[in-house]
Every structure is written in C-alpha cells, then in structure tokens.
C-alpha positions in Angstrom: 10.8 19.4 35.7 9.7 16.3 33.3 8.6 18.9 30.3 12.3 19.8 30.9 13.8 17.3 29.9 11.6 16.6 27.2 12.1 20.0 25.8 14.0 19.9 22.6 15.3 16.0 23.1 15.9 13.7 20.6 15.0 10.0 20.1 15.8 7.7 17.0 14.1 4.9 16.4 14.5 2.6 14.3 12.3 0.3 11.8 12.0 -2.1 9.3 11.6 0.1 6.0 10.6 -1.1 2.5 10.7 0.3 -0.8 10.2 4.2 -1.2 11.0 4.5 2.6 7.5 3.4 3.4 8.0 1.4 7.3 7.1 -2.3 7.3 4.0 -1.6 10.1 4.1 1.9 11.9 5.5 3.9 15.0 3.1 4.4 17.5 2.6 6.6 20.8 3.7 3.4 22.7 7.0 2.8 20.4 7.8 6.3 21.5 7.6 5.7 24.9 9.5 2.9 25.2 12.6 4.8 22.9 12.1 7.9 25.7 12.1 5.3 28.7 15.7 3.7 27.1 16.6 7.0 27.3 15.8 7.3 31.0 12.6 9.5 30.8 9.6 7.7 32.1 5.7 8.9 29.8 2.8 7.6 30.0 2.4 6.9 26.3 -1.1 8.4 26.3 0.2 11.9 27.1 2.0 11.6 23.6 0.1 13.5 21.3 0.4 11.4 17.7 -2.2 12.4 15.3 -1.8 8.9 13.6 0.9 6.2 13.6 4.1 7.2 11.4 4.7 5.3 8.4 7.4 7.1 6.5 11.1 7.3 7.7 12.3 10.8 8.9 12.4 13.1 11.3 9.0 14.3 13.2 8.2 16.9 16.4 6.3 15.0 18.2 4.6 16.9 21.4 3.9 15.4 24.9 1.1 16.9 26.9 2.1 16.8 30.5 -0.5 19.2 32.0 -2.9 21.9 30.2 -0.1 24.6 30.7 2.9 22.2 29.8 3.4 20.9 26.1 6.8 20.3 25.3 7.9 19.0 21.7 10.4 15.7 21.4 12.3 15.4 18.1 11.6 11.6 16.6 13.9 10.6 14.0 12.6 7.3 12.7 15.5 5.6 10.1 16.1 2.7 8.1 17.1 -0.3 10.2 20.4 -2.0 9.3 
C-alpha cells in the first residue's frame, strides 16, 4: 500500500540557492524524508535510493526501495528559497 502512495507523488523542497542555481549545502536522503513525512507518508530515509546528495535546483525522480519487488519513483522538485 506505502509504494502506492509513493507512486508518482510529488514533493518540493526548498533551499538556499546561490549563483548559477548551485544549492548553498545539498539535499540529502534524510531531507527527503522529512519533506515525504510533512506530507503524511512515513520512510525510512535509508530505503531512499540517492546516488549522491543534490546540489543543483530542479526537478529529480528519485526512487524508494520498499522491498526487492517494490520500487516506486517520487518526483523531487528542489527550488530557489524566497
């Protein structure tokens, strides 16, 4: 039921961007996790499969490995905080 939910949804998060859209640190597994809990959605953020931390505003599929069998993908959109 959890890969779901996570099937196709959508998170923004956003961060501290400098020049050339370059992020001011990085998003990470854990940052991810958190913006999926806000939403309601509890993951271990070990079962998030980030090849490396994101450093560039935009928009990523990111995919969440529940179970062998169950891999569903989570659109991140990281943007420019205001």
């Amino acid at each position: 039921e959890l890969g779901r939910l996570l099937g196709g949804r959508q998170v923004t998060i956003k961060a501290r961007v400098g020049a050339g859209g370059t992020l001011h640190g990085a998003v990470t597994a854990a940052d991810i996790a958190a913006a999926l809990e806000a939403d309601g959605i509890n993951v271990d953020k070990r079962k998030i499969e980030l090849a490396e931390p994101i450093h560039e505003i935009g928009p990523y599929d990111v995919p969440v490995r529940l179970s062998k069998d169950v891999v569903p993908v989570v659109k991140v959109n990281i943007v420019a905080e205001s």
